[in-house]
C-alpha positions as CSV (number, residue, x, y, z in Angstrom):
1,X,15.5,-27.1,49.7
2,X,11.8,-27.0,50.8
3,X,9.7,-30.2,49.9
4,X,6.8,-27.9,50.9
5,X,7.4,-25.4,48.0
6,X,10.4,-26.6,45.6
7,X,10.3,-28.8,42.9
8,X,11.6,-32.2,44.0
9,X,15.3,-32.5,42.5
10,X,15.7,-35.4,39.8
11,X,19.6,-34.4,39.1
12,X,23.1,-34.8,40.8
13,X,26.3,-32.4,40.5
14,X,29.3,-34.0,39.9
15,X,32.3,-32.0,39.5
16,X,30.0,-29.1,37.7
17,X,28.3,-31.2,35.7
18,X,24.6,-32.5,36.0
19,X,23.8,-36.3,35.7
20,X,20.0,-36.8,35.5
21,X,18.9,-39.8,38.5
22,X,16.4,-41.7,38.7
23,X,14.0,-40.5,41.1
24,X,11.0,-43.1,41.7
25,X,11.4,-45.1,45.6
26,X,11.5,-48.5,43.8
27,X,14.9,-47.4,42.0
28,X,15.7,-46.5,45.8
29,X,15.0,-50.0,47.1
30,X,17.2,-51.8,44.9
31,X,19.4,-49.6,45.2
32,X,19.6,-51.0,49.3
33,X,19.4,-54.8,48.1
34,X,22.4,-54.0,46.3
35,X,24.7,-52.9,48.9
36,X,24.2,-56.7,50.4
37,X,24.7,-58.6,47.3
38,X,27.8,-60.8,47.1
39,X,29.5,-59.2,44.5
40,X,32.8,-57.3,44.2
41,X,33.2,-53.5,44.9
42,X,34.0,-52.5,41.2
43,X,30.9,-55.0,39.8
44,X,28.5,-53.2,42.7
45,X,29.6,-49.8,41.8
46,X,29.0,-50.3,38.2
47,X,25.3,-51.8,39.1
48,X,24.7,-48.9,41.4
49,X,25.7,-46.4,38.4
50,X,23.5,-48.0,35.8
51,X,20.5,-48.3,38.0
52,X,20.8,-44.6,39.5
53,X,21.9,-42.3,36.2
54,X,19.6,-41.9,33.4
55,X,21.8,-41.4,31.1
56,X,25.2,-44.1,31.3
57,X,27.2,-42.0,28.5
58,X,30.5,-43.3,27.4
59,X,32.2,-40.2,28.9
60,X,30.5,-40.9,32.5
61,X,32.0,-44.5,32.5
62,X,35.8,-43.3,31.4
63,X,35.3,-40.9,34.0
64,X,35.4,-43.6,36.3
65,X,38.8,-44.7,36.1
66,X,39.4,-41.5,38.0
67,X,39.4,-42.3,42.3
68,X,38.4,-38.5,42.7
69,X,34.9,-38.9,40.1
70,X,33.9,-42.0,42.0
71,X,33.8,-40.8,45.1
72,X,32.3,-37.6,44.6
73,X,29.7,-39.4,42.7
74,X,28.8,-41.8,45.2
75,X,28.4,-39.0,47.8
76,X,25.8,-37.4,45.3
77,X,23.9,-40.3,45.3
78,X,24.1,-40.5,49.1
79,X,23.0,-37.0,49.2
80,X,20.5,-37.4,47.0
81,X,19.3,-40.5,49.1
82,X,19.3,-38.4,52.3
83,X,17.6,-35.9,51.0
84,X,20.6,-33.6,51.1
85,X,21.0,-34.2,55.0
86,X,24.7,-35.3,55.7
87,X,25.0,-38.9,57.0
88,X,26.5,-39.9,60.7
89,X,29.6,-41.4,60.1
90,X,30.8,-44.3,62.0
91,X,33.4,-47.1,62.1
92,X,30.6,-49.4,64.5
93,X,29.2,-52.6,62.8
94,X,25.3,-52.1,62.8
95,X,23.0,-54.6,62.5
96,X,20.2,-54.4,60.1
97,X,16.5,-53.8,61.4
98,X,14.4,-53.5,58.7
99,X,14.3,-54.6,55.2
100,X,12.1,-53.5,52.3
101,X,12.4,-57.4,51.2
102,X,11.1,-58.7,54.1
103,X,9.0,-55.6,55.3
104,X,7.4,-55.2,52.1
105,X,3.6,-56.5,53.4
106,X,4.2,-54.1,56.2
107,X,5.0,-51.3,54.1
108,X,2.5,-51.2,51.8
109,X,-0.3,-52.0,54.2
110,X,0.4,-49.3,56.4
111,X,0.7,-47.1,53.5
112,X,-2.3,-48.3,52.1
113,X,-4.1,-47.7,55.7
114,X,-2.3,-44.2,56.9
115,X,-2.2,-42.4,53.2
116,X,-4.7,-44.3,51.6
117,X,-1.3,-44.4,48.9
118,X,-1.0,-48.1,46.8
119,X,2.5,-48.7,46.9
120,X,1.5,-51.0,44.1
121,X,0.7,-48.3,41.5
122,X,2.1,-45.3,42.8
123,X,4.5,-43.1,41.5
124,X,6.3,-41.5,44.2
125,X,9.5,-39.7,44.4
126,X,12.0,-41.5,46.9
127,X,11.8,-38.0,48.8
128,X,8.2,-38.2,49.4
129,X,8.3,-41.9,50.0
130,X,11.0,-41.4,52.5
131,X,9.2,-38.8,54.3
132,X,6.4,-41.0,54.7
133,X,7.8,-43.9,55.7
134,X,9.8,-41.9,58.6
135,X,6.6,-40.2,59.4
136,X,4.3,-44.2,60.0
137,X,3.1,-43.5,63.4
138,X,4.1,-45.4,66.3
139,X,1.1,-47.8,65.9
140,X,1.8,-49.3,62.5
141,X,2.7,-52.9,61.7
142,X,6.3,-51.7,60.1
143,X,6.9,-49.3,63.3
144,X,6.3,-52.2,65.8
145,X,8.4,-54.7,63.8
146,X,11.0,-52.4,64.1
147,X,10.5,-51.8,67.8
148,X,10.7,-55.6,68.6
149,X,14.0,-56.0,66.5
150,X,15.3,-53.2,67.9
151,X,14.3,-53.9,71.9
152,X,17.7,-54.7,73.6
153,X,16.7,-57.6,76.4
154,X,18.2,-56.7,80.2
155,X,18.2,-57.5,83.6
156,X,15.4,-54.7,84.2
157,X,13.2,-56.0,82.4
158,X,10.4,-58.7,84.0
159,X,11.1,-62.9,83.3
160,X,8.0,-62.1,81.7
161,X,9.1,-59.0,79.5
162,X,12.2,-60.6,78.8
163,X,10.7,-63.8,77.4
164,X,7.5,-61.9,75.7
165,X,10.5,-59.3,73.4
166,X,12.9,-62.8,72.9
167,X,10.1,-64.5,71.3
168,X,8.9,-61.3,69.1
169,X,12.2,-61.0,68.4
170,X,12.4,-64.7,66.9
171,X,9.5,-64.2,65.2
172,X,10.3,-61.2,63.2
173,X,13.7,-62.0,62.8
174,X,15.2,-61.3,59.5
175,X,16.3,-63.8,57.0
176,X,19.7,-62.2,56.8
177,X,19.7,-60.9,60.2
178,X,23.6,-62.4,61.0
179,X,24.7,-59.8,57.9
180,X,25.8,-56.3,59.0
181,X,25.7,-52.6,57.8
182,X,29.4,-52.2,57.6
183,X,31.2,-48.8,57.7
184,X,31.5,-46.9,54.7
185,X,29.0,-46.9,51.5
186,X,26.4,-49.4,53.0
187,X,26.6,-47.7,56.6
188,X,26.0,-43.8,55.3
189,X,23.1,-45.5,53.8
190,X,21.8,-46.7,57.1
191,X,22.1,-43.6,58.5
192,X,20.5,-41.7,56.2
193,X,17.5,-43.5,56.2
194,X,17.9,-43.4,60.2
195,X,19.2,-46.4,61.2
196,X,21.4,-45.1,64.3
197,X,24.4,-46.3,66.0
198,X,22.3,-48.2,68.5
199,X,21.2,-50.6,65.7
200,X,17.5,-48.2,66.7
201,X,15.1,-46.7,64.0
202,X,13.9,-43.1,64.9
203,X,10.4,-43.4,64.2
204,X,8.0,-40.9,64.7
205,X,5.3,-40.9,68.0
């Protein structure tokens, strides 16, 4: 798949069959908020199904009494999420960096300054809005939020330096910074939006 020159996917295979997805970034971003609600697995899975397929037919839901459907499903959304890159695995506890709750202001300003896109109007496929988030240069507000939750504090670093990246840190702290991205489901999402297993973002220079 070429971005460049192929037409953006808006459908999933799942054991031959195609299941039409919703494609815009928004569907994307609660998608995320999702994978940290407090709800059970079965309730979240459900949520995640009616938000992501177009078309919830009777069929798809008796399909999912069978283990085998759900979880080839789930990778297809994952997949699709990644844009068909596979995910890192990993059984570490990450802790979260970013969020499109919180970030939002950043987000859409540096969008708004770098593309010249409002996030407020536009209709953008989560591929292309995932490209260009991942592509913010090192210089926008989002990227340096990032950096300062990210900046591990350590004895090489000046009293100075040390008290200058603990106070940013405070600052931009998340809300919900004490919750995790825990292995499995909510961790390949992580990764595939390139959260790493150094709890760093890989943002571009």
């Amino acid at each position: 798949m070429n971005i460049l020159i192929d037409r953006l996917p808006d459908t999933i295979k799942v054991q031959g069959k195609e299941y039409r997805i919703q494609t815009d970034f928004r569907a994307f971003i609660k998608l995320e908020a999702l994978l940290f609600d407090n709800i059970d697995p079965v309730n979240r899975l459900i949520k995640i199904l009616d938000l992501m397929i177009v078309d919830l037919t009777p069929e798809l839901i008796e399909s999912l009494k069978l283990p085998e459907f759900v979880e080839e499903i789930i990778s297809q959304i994952i997949r699709f999420y990644s844009m068909n890159e596979e995910p890192e695995e990993s059984s570490k506890i990450q802790k979260r960096i970013y969020s499109f709750d919180s970030d939002a202001a950043y987000i859409y300003g540096d969008f708004y300054s770098q593309y010249g896109i409002d996030l407020s109007t536009a209709h953008l496929h989560w591929w292309v809005f995932r490209t260009l988030l991942l592509q913010l240069n090192k210089n926008s507000k989002f990227s340096e939020v990032i950096g300062f939750r990210s900046v591990v504090l350590d004895s090489k670093m000046s009293k100075e330096q040390r008290a200058y990246y603990a106070r940013m840190k405070k600052l931009y702290q998340l809300p919900d910074s004490k919750k995790t991205v825990k292995s499995g489901f909510a961790n390949s999402f992580a990764a595939a939006i390139g959260l790493t297993e150094t709890g760093e973002v890989k943002r571009n220079e």
